[in-house]
Biopython code that builds the backbone (N, CA, C, O; Angstrom):
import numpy as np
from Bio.PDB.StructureBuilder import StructureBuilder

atoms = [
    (1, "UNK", "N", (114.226, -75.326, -285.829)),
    (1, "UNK", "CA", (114.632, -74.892, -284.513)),
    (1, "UNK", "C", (113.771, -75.598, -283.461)),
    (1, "UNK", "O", (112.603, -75.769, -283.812)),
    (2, "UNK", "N", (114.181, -76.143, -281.968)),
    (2, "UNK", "CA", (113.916, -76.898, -281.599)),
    (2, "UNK", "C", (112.846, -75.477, -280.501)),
    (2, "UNK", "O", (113.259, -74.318, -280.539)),
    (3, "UNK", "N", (111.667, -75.792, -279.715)),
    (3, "UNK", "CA", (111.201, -75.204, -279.006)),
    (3, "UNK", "C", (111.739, -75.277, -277.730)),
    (3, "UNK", "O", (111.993, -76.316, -277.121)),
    (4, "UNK", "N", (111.963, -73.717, -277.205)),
    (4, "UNK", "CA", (112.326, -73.438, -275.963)),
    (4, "UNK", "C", (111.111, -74.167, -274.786)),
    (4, "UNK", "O", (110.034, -73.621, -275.022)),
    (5, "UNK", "N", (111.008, -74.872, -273.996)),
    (5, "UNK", "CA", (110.468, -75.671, -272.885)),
    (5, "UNK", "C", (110.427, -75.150, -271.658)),
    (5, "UNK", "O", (111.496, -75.137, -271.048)),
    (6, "UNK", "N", (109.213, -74.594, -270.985)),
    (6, "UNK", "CA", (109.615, -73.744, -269.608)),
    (6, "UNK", "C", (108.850, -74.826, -268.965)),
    (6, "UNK", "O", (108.034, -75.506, -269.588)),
    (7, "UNK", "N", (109.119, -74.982, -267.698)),
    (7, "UNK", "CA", (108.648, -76.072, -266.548)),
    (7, "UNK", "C", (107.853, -75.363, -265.887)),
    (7, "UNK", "O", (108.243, -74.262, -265.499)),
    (8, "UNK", "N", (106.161, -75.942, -265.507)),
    (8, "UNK", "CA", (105.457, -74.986, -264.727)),
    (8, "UNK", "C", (105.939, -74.586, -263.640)),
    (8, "UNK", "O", (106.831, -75.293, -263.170)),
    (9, "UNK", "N", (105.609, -73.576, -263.014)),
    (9, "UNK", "CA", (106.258, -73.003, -261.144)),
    (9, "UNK", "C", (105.173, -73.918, -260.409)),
    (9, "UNK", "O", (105.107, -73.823, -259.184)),
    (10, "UNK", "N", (104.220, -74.900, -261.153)),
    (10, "UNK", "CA", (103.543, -75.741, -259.970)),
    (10, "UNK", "C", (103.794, -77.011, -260.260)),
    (10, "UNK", "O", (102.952, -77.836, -259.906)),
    (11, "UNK", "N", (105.009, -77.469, -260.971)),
    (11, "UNK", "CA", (105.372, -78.879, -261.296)),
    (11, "UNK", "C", (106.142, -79.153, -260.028)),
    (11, "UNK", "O", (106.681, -78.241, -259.401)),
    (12, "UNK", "N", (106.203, -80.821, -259.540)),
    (12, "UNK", "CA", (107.151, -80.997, -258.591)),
    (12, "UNK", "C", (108.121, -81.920, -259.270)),
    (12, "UNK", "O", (107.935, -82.810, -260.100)),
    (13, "UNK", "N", (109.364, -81.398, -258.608)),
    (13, "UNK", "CA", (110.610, -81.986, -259.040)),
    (13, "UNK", "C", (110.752, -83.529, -259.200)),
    (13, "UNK", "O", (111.520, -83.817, -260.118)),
    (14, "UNK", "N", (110.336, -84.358, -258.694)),
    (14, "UNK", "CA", (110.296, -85.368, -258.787)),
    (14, "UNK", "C", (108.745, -86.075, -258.854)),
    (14, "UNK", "O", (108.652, -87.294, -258.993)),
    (15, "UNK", "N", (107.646, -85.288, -258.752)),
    (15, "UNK", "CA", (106.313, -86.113, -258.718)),
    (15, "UNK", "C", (105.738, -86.200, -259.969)),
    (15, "UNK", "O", (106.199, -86.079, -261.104)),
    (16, "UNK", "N", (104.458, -86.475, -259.463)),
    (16, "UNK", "CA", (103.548, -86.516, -260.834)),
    (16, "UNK", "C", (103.413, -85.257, -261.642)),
    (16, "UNK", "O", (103.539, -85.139, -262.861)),
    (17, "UNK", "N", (103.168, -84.450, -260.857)),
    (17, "UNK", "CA", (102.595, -82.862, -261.911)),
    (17, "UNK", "C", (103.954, -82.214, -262.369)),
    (17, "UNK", "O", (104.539, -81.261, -261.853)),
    (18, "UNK", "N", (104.430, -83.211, -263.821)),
    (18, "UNK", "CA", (105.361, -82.236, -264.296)),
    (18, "UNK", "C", (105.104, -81.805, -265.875)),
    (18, "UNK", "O", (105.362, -82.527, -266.838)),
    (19, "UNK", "N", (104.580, -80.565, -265.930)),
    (19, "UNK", "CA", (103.867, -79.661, -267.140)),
    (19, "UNK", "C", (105.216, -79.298, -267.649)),
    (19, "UNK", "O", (106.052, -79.170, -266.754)),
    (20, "UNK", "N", (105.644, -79.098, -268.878)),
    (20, "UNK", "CA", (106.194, -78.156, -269.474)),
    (20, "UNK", "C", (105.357, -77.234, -271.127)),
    (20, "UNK", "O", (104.512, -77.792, -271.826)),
    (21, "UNK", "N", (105.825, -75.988, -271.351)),
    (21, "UNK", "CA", (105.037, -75.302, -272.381)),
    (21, "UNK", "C", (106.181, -74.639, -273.487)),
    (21, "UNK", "O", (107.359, -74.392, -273.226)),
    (22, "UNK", "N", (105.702, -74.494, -274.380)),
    (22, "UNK", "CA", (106.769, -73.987, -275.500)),
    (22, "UNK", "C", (105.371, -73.041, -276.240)),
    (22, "UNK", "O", (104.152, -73.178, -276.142)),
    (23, "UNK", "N", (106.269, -72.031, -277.017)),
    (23, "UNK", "CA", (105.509, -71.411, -277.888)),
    (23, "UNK", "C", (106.613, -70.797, -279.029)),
    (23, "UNK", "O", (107.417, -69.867, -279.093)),
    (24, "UNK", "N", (106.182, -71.800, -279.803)),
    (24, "UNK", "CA", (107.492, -72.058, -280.994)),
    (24, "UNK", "C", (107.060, -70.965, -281.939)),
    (24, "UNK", "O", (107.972, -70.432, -282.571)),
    (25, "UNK", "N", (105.567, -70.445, -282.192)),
    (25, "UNK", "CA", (105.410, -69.516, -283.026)),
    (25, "UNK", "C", (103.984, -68.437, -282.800)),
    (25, "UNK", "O", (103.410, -68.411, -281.711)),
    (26, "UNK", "N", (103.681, -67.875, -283.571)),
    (26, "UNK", "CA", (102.480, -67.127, -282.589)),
    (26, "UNK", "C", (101.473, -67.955, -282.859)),
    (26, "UNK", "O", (100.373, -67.447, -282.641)),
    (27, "UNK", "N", (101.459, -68.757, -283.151)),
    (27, "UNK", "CA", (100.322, -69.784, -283.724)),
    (27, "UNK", "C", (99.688, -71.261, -282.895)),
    (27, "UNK", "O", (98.644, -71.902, -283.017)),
    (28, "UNK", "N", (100.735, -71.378, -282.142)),
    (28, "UNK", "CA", (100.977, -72.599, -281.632)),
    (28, "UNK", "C", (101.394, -72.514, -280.137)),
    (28, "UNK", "O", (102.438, -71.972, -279.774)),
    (29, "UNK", "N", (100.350, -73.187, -279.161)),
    (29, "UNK", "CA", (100.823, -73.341, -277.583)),
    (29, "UNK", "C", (101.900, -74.750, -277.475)),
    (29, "UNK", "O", (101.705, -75.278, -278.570)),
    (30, "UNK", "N", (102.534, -75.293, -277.016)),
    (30, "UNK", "CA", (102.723, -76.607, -277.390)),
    (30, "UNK", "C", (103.029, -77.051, -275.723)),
    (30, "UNK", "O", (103.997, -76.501, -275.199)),
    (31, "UNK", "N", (102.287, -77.954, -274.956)),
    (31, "UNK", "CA", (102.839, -78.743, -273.759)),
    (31, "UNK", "C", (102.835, -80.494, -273.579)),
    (31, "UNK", "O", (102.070, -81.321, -274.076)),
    (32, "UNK", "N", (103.842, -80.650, -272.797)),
    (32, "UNK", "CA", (104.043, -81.831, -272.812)),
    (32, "UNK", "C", (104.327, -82.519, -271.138)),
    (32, "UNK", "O", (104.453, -81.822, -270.132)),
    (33, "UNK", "N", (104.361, -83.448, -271.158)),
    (33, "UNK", "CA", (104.941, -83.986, -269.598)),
    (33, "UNK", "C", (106.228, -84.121, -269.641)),
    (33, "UNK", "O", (106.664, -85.060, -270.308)),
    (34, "UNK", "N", (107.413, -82.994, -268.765)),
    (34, "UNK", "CA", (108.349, -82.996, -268.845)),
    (34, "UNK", "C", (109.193, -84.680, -268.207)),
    (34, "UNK", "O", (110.306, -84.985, -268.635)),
    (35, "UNK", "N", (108.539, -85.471, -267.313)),
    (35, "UNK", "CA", (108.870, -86.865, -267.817)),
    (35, "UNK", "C", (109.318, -87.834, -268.842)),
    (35, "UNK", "O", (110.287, -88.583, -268.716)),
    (36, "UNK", "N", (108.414, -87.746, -270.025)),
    (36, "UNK", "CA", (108.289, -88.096, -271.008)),
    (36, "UNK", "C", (108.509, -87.327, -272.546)),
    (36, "UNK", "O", (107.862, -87.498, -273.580)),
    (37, "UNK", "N", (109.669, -86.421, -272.282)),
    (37, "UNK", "CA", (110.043, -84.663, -272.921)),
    (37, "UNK", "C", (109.969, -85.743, -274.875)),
    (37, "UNK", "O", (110.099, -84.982, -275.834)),
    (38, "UNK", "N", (109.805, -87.106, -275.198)),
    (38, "UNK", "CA", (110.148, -87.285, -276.639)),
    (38, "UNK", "C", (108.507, -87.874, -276.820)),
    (38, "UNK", "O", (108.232, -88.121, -277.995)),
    (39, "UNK", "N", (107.320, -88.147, -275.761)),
    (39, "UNK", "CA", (106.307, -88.418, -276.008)),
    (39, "UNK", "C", (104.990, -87.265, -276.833)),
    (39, "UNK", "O", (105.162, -86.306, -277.586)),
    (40, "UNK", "N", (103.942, -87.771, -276.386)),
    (40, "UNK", "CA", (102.940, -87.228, -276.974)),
    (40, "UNK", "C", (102.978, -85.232, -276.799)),
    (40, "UNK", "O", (103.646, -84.730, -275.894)),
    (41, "UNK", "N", (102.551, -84.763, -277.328)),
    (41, "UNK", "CA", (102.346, -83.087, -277.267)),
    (41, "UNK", "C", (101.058, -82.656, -277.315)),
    (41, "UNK", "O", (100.385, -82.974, -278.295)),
    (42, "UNK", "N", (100.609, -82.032, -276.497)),
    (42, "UNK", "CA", (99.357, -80.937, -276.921)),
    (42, "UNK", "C", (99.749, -79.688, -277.738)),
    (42, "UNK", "O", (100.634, -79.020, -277.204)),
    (43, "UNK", "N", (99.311, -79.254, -278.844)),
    (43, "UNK", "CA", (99.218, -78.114, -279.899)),
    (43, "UNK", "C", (97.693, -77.189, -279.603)),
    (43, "UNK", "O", (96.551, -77.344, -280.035)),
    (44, "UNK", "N", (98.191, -76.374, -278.838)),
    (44, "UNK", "CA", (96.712, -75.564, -278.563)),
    (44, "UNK", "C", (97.062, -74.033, -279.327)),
    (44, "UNK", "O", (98.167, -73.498, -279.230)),
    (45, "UNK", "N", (95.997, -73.492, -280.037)),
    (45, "UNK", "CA", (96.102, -72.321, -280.651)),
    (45, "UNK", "C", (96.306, -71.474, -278.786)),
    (45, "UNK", "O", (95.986, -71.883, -277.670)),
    (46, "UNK", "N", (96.885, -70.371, -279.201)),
    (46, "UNK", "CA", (96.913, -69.231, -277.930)),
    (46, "UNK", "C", (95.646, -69.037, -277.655)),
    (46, "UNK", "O", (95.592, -69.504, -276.517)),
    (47, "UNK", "N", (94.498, -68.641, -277.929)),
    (47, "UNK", "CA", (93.230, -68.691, -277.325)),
    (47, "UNK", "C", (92.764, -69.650, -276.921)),
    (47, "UNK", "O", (91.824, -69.517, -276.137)),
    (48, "UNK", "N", (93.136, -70.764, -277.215)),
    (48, "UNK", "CA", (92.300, -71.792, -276.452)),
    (48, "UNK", "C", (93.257, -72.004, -275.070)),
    (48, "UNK", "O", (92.666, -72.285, -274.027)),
    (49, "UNK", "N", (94.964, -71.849, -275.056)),
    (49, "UNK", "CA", (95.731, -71.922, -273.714)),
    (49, "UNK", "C", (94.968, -71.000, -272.987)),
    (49, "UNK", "O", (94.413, -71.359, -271.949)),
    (50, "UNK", "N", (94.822, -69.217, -273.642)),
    (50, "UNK", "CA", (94.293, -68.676, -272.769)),
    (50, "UNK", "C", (93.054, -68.736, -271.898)),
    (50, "UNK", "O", (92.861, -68.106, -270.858)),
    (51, "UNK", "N", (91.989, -69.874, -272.688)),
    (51, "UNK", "CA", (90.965, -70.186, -271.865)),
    (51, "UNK", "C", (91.201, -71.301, -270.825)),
    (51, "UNK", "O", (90.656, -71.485, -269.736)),
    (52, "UNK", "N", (92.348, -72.123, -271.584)),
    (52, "UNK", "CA", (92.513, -72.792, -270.520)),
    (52, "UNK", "C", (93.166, -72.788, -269.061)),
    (52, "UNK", "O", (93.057, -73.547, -268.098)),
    (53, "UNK", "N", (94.045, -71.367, -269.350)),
    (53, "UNK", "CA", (94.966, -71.275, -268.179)),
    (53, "UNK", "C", (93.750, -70.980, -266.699)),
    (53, "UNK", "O", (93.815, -71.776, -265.763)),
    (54, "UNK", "N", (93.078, -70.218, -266.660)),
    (54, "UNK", "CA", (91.732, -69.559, -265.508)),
    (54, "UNK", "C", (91.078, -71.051, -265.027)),
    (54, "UNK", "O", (90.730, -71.072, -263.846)),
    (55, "UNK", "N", (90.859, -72.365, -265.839)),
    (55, "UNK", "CA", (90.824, -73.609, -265.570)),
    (55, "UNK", "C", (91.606, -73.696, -264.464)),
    (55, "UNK", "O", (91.401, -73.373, -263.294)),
    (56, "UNK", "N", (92.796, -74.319, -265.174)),
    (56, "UNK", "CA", (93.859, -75.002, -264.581)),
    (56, "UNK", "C", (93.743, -74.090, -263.340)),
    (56, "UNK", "O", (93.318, -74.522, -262.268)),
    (57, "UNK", "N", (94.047, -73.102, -263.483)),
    (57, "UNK", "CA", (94.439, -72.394, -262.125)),
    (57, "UNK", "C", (93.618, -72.736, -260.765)),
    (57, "UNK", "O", (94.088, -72.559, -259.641)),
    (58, "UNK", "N", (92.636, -73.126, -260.968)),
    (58, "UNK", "CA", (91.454, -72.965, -260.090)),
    (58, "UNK", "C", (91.470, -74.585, -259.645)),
    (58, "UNK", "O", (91.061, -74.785, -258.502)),
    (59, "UNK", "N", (91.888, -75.760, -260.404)),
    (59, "UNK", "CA", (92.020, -76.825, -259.849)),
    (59, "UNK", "C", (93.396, -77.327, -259.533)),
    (59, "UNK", "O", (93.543, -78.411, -258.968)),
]
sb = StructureBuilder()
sb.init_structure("model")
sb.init_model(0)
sb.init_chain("A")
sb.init_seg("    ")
for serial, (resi, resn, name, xyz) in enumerate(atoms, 1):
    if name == "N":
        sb.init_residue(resn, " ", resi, " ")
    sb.init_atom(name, np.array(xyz, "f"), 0.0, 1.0, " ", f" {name:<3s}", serial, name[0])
structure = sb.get_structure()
């Protein structure tokens, strides 16, 4: 089954910052640059997204 793909609410439609995230199982964060949707992937366990999200947010 292919992973559902949500687009961040801070990606822009046509610019550089375009994030998308999947979470195909409870095991697995998965994001990618919705640009490039057949390129490279990040695989982050859920605790490490969750440390990373308070990051991101702040820059």
């Amino acid at each position: 089954m292919k992973p559902e793909w949500i687009k961040s609410s801070y990606s822009t439609p046509d610019g550089p910052d375009c994030v998308e995230v999947a979470a195909p199982d409870e095991t697995h964060i998965l994001v990618r640059d919705s640009k490039n949707p057949e390129g490279p992937r990040l695989a982050l366990t859920p605790t490490a997204w969750a440390t990373f999200l308070p990051y991101a947010a702040g820059h």
